[in-house]
Biotite code that builds the C-alpha atoms (Angstrom):
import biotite.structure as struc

atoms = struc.array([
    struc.Atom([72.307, 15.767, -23.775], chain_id="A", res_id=1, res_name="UNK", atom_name="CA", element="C"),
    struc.Atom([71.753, 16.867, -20.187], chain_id="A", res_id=2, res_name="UNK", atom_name="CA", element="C"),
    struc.Atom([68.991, 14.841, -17.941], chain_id="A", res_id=3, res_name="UNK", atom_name="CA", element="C"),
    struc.Atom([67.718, 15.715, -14.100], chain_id="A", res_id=4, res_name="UNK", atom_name="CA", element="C"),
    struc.Atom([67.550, 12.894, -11.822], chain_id="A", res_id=5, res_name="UNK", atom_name="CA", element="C"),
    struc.Atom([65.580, 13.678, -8.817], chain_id="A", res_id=6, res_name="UNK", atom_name="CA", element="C"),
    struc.Atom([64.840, 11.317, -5.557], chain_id="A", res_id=7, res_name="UNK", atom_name="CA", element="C"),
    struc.Atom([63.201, 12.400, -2.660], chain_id="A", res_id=8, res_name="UNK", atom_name="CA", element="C"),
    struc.Atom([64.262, 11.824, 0.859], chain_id="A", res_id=9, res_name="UNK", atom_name="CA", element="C"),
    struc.Atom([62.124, 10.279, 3.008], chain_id="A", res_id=10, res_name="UNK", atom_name="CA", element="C"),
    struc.Atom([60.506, 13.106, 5.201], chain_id="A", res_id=11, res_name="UNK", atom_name="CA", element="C"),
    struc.Atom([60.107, 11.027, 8.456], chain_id="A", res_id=12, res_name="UNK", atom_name="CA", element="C"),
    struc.Atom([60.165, 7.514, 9.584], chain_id="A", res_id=13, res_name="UNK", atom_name="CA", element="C"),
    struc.Atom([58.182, 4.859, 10.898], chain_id="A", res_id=14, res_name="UNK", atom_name="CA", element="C"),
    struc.Atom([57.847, 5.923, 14.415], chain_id="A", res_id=15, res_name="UNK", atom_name="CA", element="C"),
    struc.Atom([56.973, 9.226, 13.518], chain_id="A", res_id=16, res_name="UNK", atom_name="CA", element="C"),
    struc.Atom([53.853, 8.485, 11.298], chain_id="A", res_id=17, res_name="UNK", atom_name="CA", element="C"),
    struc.Atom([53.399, 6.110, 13.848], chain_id="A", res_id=18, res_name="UNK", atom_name="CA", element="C"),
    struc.Atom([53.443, 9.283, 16.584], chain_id="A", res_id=19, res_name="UNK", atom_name="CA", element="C"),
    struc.Atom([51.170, 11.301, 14.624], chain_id="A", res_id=20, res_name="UNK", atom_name="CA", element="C"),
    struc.Atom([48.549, 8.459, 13.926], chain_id="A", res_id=21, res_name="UNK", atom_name="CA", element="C"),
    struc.Atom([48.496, 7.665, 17.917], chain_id="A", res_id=22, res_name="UNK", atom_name="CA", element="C"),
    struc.Atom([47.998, 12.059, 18.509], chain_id="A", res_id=23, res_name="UNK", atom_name="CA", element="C"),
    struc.Atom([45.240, 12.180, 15.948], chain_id="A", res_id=24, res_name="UNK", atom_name="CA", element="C"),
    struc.Atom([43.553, 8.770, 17.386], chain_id="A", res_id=25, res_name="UNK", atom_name="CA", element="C"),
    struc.Atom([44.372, 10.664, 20.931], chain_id="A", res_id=26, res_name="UNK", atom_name="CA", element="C"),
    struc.Atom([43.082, 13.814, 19.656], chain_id="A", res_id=27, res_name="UNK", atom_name="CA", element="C"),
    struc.Atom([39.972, 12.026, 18.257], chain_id="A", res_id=28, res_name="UNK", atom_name="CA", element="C"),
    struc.Atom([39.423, 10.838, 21.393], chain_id="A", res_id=29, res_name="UNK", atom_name="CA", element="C"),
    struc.Atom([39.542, 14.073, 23.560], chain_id="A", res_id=30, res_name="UNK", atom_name="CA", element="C"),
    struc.Atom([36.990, 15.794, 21.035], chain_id="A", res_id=31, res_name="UNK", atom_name="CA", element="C"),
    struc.Atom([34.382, 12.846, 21.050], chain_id="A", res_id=32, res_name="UNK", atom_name="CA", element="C"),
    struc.Atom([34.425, 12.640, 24.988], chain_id="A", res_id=33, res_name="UNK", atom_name="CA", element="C"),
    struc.Atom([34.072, 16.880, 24.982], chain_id="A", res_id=34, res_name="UNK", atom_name="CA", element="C"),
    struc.Atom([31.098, 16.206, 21.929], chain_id="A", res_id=35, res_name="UNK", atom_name="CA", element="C"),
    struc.Atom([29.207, 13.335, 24.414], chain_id="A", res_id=36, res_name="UNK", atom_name="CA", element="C"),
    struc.Atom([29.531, 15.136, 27.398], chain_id="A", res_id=37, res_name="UNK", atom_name="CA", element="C"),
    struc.Atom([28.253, 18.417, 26.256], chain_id="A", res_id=38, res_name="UNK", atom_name="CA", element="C"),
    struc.Atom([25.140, 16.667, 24.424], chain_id="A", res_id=39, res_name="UNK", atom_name="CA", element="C"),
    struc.Atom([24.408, 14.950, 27.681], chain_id="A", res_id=40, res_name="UNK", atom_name="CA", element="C"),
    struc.Atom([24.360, 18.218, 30.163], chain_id="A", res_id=41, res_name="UNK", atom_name="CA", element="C"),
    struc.Atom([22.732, 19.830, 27.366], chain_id="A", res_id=42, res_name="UNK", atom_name="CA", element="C"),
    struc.Atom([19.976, 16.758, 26.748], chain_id="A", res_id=43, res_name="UNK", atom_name="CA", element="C"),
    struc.Atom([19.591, 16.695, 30.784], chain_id="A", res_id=44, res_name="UNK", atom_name="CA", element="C"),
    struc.Atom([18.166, 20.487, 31.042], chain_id="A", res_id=45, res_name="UNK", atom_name="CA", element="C"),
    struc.Atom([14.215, 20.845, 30.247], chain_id="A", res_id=46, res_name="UNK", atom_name="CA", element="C"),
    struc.Atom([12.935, 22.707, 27.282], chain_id="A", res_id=47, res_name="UNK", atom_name="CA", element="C"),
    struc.Atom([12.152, 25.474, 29.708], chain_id="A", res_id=48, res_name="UNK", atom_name="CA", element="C"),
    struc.Atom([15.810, 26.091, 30.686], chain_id="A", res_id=49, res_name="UNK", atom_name="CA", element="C"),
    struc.Atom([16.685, 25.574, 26.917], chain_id="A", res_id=50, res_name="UNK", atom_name="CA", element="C"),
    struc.Atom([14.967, 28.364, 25.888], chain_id="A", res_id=51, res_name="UNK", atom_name="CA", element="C"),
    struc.Atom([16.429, 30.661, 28.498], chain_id="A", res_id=52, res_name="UNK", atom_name="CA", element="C"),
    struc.Atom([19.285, 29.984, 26.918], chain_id="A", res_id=53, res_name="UNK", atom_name="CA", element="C"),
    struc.Atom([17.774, 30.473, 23.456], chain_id="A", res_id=54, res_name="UNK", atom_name="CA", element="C"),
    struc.Atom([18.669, 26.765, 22.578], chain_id="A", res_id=55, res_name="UNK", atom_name="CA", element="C"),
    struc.Atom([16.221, 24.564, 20.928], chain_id="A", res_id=56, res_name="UNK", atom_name="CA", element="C"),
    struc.Atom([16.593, 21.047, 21.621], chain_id="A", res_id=57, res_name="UNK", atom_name="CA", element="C"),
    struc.Atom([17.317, 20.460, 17.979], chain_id="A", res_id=58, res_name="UNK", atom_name="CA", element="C"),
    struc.Atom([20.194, 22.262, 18.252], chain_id="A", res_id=59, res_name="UNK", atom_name="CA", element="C"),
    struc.Atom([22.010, 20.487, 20.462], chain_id="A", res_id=60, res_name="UNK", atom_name="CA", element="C"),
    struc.Atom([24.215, 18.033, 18.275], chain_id="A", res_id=61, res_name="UNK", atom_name="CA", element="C"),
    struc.Atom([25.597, 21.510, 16.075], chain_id="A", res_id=62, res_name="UNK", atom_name="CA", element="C"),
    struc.Atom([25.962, 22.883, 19.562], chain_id="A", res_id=63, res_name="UNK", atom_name="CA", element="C"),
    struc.Atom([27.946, 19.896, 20.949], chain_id="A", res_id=64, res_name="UNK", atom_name="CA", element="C"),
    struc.Atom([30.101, 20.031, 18.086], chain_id="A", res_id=65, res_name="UNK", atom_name="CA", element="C"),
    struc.Atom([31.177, 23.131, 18.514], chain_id="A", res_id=66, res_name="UNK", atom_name="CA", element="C"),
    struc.Atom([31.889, 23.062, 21.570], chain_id="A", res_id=67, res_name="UNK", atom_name="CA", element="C"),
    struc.Atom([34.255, 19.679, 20.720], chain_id="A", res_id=68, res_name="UNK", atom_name="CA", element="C"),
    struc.Atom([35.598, 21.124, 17.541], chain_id="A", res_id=69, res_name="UNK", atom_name="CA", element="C"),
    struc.Atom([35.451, 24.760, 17.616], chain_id="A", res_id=70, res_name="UNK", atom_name="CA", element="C"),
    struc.Atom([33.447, 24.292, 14.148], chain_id="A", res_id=71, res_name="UNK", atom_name="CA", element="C"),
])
C-alpha cells in the first residue's frame, strides 16, 4: 500500500508579511491623501466652474476616487 505525504514550505517569513502589511498600510495611505486632496480642490470650485467642467457637485466623491484609485 503506497501513501503521499505532502508538507508545504513556508512561502515567506515574518519580516516579509511584515513588509507587505507596512506597503499596503503605506499604500493606503498615499491613495487616501490623493482621495482628500482631490475632493477638497474639487469642493473649493463654485457650481459655475463645475459645470464647465461638466461635473456636478454630486459627483465629486466617485470623481475623487478615481483619481486615488484609478477605479
Amino acid at each position: 500500500m503506497a501513501y503521499v505525504n505532502s508538507t508545504r514550505a513556508a512561502s515567506g517569513g515574518f519580516q516579509n508579511r511584515l513588509t507587505a502589511v507596512s506597503r499596503y498600510i503605506r499604500d493606503a495611505m498615499v491613495r487616501r491623501r490623493m482621495y482628500n486632496q482631490t475632493a477638497r480642490e474639487l469642493n473649493a470650485l463654485t457650481d459655475r466652474e463645475l459645470a464647465d467642467l461638466g461635473i456636478h457637485r454630486a459627483d465629486i466623491p466617485q470623481i475623487a476616487l478615481q483619481a486615488a484609485c484609478g477605479k
